[in-house]
Structure formats: structure tokens, C-alpha cells
C-alpha positions as CSV (number, residue, x, y, z in Angstrom):
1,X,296.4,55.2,229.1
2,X,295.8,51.3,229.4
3,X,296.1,49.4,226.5
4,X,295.1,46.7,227.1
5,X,292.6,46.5,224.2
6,X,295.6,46.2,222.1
7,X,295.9,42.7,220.2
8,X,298.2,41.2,217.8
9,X,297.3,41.1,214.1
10,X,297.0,38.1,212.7
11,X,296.2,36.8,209.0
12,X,292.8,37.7,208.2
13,X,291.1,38.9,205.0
14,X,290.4,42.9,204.8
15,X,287.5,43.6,202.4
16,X,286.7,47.0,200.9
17,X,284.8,47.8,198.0
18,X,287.7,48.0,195.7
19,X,290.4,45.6,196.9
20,X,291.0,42.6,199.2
21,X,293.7,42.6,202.0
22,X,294.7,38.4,202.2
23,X,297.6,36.7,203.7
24,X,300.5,36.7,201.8
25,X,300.5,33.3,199.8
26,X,303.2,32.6,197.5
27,X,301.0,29.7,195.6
28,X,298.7,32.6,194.7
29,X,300.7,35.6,194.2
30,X,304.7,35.4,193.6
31,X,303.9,34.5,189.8
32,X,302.0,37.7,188.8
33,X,303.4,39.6,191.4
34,X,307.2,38.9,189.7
35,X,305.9,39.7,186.3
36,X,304.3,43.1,186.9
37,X,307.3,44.4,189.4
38,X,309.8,43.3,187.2
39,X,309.4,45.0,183.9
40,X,311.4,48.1,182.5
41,X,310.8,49.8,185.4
42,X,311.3,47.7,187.9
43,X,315.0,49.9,189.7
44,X,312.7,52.7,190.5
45,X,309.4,49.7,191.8
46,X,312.3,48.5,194.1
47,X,315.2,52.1,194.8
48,X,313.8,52.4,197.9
49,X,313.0,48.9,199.9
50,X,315.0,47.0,201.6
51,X,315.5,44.0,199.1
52,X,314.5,43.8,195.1
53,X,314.9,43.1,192.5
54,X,315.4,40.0,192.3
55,X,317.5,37.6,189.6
56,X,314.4,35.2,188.6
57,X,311.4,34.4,189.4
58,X,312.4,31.9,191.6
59,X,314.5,34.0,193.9
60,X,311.4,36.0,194.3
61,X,309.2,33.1,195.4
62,X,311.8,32.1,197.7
63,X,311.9,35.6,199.3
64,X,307.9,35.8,199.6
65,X,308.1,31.9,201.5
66,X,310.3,34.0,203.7
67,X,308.0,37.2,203.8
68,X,304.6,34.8,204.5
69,X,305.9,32.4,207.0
70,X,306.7,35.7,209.1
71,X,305.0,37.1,212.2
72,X,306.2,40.3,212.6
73,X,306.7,42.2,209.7
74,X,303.0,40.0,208.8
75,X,302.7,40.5,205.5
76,X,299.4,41.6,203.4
77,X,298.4,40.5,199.5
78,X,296.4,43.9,198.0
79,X,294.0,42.3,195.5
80,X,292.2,44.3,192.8
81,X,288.9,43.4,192.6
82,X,288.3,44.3,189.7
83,X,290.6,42.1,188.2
84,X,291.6,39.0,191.0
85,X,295.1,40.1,190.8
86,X,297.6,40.9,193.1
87,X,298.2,44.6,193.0
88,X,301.2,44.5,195.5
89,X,301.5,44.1,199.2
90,X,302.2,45.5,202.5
91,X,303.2,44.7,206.4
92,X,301.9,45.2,209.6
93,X,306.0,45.8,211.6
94,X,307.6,46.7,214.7
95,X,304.8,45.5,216.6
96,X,304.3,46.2,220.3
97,X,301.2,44.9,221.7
98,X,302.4,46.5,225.2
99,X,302.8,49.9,224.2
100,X,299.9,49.8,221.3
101,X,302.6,50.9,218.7
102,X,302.6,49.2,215.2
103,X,303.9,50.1,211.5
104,X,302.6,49.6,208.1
105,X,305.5,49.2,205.9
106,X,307.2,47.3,203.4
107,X,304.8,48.9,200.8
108,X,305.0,47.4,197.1
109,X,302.9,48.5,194.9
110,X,302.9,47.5,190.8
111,X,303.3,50.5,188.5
112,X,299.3,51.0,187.6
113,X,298.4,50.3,190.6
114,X,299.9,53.7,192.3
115,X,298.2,56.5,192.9
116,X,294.8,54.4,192.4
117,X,291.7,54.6,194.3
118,X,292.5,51.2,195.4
119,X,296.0,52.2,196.8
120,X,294.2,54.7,198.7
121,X,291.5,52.1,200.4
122,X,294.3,49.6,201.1
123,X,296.0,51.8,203.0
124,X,292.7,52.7,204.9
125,X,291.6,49.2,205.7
126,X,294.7,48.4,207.2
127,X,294.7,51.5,209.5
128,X,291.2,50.9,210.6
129,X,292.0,47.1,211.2
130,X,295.3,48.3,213.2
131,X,292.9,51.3,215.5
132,X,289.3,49.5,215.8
133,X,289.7,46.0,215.5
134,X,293.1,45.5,217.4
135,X,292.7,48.6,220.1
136,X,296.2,50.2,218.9
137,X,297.0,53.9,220.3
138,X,299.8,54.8,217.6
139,X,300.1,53.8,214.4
140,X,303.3,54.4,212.3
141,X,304.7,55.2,208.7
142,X,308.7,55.3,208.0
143,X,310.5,56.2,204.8
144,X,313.5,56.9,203.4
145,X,314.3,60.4,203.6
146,X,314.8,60.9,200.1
147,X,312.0,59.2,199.2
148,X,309.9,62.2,198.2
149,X,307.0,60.2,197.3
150,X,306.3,58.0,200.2
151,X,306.7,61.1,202.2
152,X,304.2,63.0,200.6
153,X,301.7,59.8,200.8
154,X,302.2,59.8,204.6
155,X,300.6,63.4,205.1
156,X,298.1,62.8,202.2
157,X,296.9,59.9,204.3
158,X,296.8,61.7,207.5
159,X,299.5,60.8,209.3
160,X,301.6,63.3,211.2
161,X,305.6,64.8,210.2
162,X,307.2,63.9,213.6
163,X,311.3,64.2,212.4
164,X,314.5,62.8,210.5
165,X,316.2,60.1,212.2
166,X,319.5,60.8,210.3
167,X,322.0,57.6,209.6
168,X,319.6,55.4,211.1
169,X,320.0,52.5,209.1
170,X,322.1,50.5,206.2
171,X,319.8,49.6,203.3
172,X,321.2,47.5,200.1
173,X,324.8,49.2,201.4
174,X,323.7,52.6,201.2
175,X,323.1,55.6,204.0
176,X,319.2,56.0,205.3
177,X,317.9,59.3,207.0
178,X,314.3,57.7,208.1
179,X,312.0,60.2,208.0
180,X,309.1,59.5,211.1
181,X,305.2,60.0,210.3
182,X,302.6,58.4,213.1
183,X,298.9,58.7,213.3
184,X,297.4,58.4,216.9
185,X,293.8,56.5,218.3
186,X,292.7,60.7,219.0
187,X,293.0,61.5,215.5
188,X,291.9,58.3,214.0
189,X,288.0,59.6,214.0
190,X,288.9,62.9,212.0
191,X,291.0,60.9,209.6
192,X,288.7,57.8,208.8
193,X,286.0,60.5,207.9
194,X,288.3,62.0,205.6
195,X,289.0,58.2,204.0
196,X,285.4,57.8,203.8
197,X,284.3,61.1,202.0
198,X,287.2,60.6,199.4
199,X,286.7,57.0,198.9
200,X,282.9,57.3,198.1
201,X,281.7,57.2,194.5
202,X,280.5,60.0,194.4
203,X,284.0,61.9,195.0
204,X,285.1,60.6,191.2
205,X,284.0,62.1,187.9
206,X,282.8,59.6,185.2
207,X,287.0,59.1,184.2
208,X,287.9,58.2,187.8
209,X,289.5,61.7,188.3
210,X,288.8,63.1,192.3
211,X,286.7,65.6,192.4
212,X,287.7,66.2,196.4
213,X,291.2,66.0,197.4
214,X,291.9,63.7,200.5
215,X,294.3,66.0,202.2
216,X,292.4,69.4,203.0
């Protein structure tokens, strides 16, 4: 299969009805972004990436310089709309513009803004960006083994159990078993439709509670 169609992502703005994908800008989000993942709460906002929390707020800032000025992992801002605040981010990773292969990873989220109908829509902007706009063939989630959540979220959005890859990395001086998910260019159709009939008004009751399921 040629690829290439196949381009690399670069910073752009990703706009859905619910919340903004923008370049990662320190100036703009380390401030609120430090306050809302580093409440009470913040061990379990942080168990299970690779770095966080951090001391101050300062020490944050200086890791998001690091996280924006990258290329690859290239690093998302999720806005709410509904407020103008940054809800958390994410990366496009482990790019390969030869072999059409990409990652979203590096998923942080504040605490009320998981399992929201914004979460949801990030996740589908950035997977339609990464299959329609940029011509990728294979499109890849990894977790932490243990990490029953994430794991759940990958088939929930559609992508595919492929295996355990077990003591495949070191994270914060600790064993990880990565657990594999992908979603492929054939199956993007089936699951964008899926996005789209969840993510439509319609699907929520007048308290914002699904009235459809995504995963059928």
C-alpha cells in the first residue's frame, strides 16, 4: 500500500463543537493547567505518565517549554469551549511518515474533564486529523498495562486489543507491561460514524447523560 499521502502533523488548530485542539503554549496554559492537575488528587491525575507531578509551578512551566518546543511527541492544548480553559492535553508520538504509523499519547486530562463529551470529541478530532487530513494507514494507542482505565477508553473509542508487550519500558523507576491498541485507515469509516452519532446532541438527555453508548 503506498503511502505516500502520509504527512507530518504540524501545529494547527482542531475545532469541534465542544473543544479546541491548539498548540501547546506555555504563556496560555501552564498556569491553569498547574492548578487544576495539582489538587488533592493530583497522584492518581499523574500514576500513570511518564513525568508529574511536579514541585511548583514553575517546574511545570519549565517541563511544558520542553513539551511545546518538541516535534515529535507534538503536543496538543484541549480547550473547553465552554469555558476558554485548558482542559488538559495530548501528543501526536512515534511518528513515521514512511510507514503511515503515528500515536496519540501522553493524554492529561483535569479531573472534570474525564469522561466528558469533550474528552470524547478531542479524541475524535485528533484521529480524523491523523487519517483524513495527513493520509495515515495506522493509528496507535499505548498504555500501561495496569492502567485499567486507559485500556477500556481505547476499545470504547474504537481501537483494536492487538497484545501485552511485557517489561517493555522503565517509567518513574517502576516495571511497564504496555498494553498495544491501533485503529487502521479500513476501519476508520465505521468508527468516525460511530463518533458522529454519539457526539450529536441529540444522543444526550437534557442532564448531559448518553442516551446511546459509543461502543456497540
Amino acid at each position: 500500500m503506498s503511502t505516500q499521502g502520509a504527512r507530518r502533523p504540524e501545529r494547527t488548530v482542531l475545532q469541534g463543537r465542544l473543544v479546541r485542539l491548539e498548540p501547546l503554549d506555555p504563556a496560555r496554559h501552564a498556569a491553569e493547567l498547574y492548578e487544576t492537575t495539582h489538587t488533592q488528587e493530583r497522584e492518581i491525575t499523574w500514576r500513570y505518565l511518564s513525568d508529574g507531578p511536579f514541585e511548583s509551578a514553575a517546574d511545570f512551566r519549565a517541563n511544558l517549554e520542553k513539551k511545546a518546543s518538541s516535534e515529535d511527541p507534538l503536543y496538543f492544548a484541549i480547550v473547553d469551549r465552554a469555558t476558554g480553559k485548558a482542559a488538559g492535553y495530548a501528543a501526536y508520538m512515534r511518528i513515521d511518515v514512511r510507514n503511515g504509523v503515528m500515536e496519540v499519547g501522553s493524554i492529561l486530562f483535569v479531573p472534570a474533564f474525564r469522561r466528558t463529551a469533550g474528552a470524547t470529541e478531542a479524541m475524535y478530532l485528533m484521529a480524523r486529523h491523523a487519517f483524513e487530513d495527513l493520509g495515515y494507514r495506522r493509528y496507535e494507542w499505548k498504555c500501561n498495562a495496569l492502567h485499567e482505565g486507559s485500556r477500556r477508553a481505547a476499545l470504547r473509542l474504537g481501537f483494536a486489543f492487538e497484545g501485552v508487550f511485557r517489561q517493555h519500558m522503565i517509567v518513574k523507576g517502576r516495571n511497564r507491561d504496555t498494553a498495544w491498541f491501533a485503529m487502521l485507515d479500513g476501519e476508520w469509516p465505521d468508527r468516525k460514524a460511530n463518533f458522529e452519532r454519539w457526539l450529536d446532541p441529540g444522543n444526550f438527555d437534557r442532564d448531559g447523560r448518553q442516551k446511546t453508548p459509543l461502543r456497540r
